[in-house]
Backbone as JSON, one array per atom type, in Angstrom:
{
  "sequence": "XXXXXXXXXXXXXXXXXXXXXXXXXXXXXXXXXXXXXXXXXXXXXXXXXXXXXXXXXXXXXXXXXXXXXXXXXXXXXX",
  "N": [[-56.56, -64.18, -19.08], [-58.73, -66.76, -19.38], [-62.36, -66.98, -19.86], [-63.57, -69.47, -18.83], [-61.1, -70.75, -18.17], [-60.81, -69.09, -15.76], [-62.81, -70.07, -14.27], [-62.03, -72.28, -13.83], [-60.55, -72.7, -11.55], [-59.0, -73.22, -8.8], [-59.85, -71.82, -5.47], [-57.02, -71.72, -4.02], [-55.13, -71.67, -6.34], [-56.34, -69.54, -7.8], [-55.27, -67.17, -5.92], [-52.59, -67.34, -5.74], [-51.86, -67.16, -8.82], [-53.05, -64.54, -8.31], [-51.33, -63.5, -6.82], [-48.85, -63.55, -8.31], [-49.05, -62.57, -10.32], [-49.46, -60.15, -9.15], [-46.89, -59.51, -8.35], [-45.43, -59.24, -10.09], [-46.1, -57.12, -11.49], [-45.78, -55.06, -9.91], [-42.6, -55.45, -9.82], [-42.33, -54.63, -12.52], [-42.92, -51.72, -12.32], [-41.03, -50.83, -10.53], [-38.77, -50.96, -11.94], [-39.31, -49.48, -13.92], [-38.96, -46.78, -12.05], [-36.37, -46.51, -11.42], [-35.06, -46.76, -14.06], [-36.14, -44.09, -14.53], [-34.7, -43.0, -12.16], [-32.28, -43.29, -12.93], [-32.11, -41.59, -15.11], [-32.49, -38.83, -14.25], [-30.29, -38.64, -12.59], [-27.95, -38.81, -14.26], [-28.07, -36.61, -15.79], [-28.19, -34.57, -14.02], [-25.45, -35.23, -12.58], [-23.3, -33.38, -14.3], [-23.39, -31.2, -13.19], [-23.49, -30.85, -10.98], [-20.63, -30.24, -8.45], [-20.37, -32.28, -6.03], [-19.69, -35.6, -5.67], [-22.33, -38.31, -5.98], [-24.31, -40.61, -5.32], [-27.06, -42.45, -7.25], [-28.84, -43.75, -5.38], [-28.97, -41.54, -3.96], [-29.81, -39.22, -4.94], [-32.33, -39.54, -5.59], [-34.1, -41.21, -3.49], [-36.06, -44.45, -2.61], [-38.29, -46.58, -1.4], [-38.02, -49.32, -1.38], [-35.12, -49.29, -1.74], [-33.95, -49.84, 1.02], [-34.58, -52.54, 1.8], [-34.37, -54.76, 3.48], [-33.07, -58.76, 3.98], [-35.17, -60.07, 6.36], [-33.92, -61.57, 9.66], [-35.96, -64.49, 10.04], [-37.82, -64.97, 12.94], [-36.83, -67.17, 15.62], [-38.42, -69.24, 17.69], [-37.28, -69.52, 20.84], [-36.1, -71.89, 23.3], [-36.73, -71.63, 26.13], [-38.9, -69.83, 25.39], [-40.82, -72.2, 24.19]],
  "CA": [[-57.15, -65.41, -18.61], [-60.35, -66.35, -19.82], [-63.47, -66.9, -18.31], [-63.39, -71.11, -18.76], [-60.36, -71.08, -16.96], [-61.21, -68.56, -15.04], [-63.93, -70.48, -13.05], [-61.57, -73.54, -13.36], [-59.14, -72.33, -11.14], [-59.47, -73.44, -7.0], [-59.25, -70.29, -4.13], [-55.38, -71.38, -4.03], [-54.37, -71.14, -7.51], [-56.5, -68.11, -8.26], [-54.51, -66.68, -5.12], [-51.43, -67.46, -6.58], [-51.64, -66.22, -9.98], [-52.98, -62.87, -8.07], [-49.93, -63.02, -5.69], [-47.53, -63.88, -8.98], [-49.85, -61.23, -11.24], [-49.26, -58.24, -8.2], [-45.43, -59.12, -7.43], [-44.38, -59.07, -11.32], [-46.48, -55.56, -11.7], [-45.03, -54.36, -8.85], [-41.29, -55.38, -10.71], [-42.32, -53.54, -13.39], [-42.89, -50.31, -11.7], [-39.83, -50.45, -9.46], [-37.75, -51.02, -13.11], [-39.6, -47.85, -14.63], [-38.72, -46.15, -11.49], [-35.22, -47.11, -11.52], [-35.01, -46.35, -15.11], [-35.57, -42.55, -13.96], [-33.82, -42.23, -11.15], [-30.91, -43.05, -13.81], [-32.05, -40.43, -15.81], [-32.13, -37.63, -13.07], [-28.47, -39.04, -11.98], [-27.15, -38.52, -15.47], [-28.94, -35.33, -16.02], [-27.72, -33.94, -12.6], [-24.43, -35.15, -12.18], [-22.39, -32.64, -14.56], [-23.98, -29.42, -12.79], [-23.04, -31.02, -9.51], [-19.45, -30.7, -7.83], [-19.85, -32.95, -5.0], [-20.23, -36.99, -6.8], [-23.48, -38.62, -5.47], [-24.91, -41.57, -6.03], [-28.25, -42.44, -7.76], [-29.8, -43.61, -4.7], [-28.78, -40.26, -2.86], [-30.6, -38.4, -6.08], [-34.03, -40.08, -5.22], [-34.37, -42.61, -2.68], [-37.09, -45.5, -2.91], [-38.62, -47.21, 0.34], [-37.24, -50.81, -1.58], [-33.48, -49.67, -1.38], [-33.57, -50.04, 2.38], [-35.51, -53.89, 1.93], [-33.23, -55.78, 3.58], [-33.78, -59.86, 4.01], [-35.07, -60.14, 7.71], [-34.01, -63.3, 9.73], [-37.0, -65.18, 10.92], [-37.93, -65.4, 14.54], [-36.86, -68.65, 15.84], [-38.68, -69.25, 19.26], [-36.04, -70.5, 21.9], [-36.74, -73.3, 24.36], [-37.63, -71.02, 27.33], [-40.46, -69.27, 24.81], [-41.54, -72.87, 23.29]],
  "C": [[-58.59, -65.46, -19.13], [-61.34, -67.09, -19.18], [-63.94, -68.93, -18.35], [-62.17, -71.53, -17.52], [-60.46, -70.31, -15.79], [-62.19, -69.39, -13.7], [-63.15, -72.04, -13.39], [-60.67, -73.94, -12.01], [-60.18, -72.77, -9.17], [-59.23, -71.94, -6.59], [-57.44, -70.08, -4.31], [-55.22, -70.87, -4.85], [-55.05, -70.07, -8.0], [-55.45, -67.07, -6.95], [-53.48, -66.56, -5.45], [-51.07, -67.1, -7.66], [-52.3, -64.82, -9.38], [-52.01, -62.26, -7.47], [-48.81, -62.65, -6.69], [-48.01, -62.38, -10.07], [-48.52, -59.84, -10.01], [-47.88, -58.73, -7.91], [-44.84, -58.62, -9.26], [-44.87, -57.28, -11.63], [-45.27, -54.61, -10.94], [-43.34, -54.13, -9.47], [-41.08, -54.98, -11.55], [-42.07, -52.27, -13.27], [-41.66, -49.87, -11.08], [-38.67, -49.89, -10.75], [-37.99, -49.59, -13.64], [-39.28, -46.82, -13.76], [-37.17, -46.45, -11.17], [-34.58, -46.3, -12.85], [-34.88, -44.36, -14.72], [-34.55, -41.92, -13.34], [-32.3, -42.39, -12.14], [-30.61, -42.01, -14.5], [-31.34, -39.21, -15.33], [-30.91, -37.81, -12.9], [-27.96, -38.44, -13.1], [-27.34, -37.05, -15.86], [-28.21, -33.93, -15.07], [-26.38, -33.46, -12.6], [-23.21, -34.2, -13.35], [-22.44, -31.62, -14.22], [-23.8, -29.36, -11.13], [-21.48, -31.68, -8.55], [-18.76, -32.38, -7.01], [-20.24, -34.51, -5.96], [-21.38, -37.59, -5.5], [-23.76, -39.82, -5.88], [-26.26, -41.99, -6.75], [-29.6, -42.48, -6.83], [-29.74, -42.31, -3.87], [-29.72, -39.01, -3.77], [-32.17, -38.73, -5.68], [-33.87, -41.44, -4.84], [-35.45, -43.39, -2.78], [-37.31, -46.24, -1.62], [-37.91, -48.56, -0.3], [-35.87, -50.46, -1.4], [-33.09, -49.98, -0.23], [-34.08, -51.68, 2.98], [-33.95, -54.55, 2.46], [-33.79, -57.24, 4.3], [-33.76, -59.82, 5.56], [-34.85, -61.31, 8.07], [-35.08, -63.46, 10.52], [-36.84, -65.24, 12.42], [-37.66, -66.49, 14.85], [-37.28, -68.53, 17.45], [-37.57, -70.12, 20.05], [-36.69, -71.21, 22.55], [-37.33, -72.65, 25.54], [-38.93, -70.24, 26.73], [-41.15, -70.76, 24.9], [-41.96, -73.48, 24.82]]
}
């Protein structure tokens, strides 16, 4: 980005390209870590009897992300 648009940009939309910047990084990293844990799996699994799966080789705090449902306040809260 350069420094014209840089100081063109409002609070939101610099917020937003930092939110859209830090989630795609972040999707990078998970992929390169992903990418490994395939490795290790492949690497592993002919020296190991029992069969396993990749996430059981190295687990990741995202494999357990699961979509939460929103709170909906009921009528005796609201």
């Amino acid at each position: 980005m350069g420094y014209n648009e840089l100081y063109d940009l409002t609070p939101r939309t610099f917020n937003n390209k930092l939110i859209g910047f830090n989630s795609y990084q972040e999707r990078i990293m998970q992929d390169n870590w992903e990418q490994t844990r395939l490795i290790i799996h492949s690497t592993l699994s002919p020296h190991i009897k029992k069969r396993i799966s990749p996430k059981e080789v190295l687990p990741f705090p995202w494999d357990d992300k699961r979509k939460r449902k929103p709170k909906i306040a009921s009528r005796e809260h609201i």
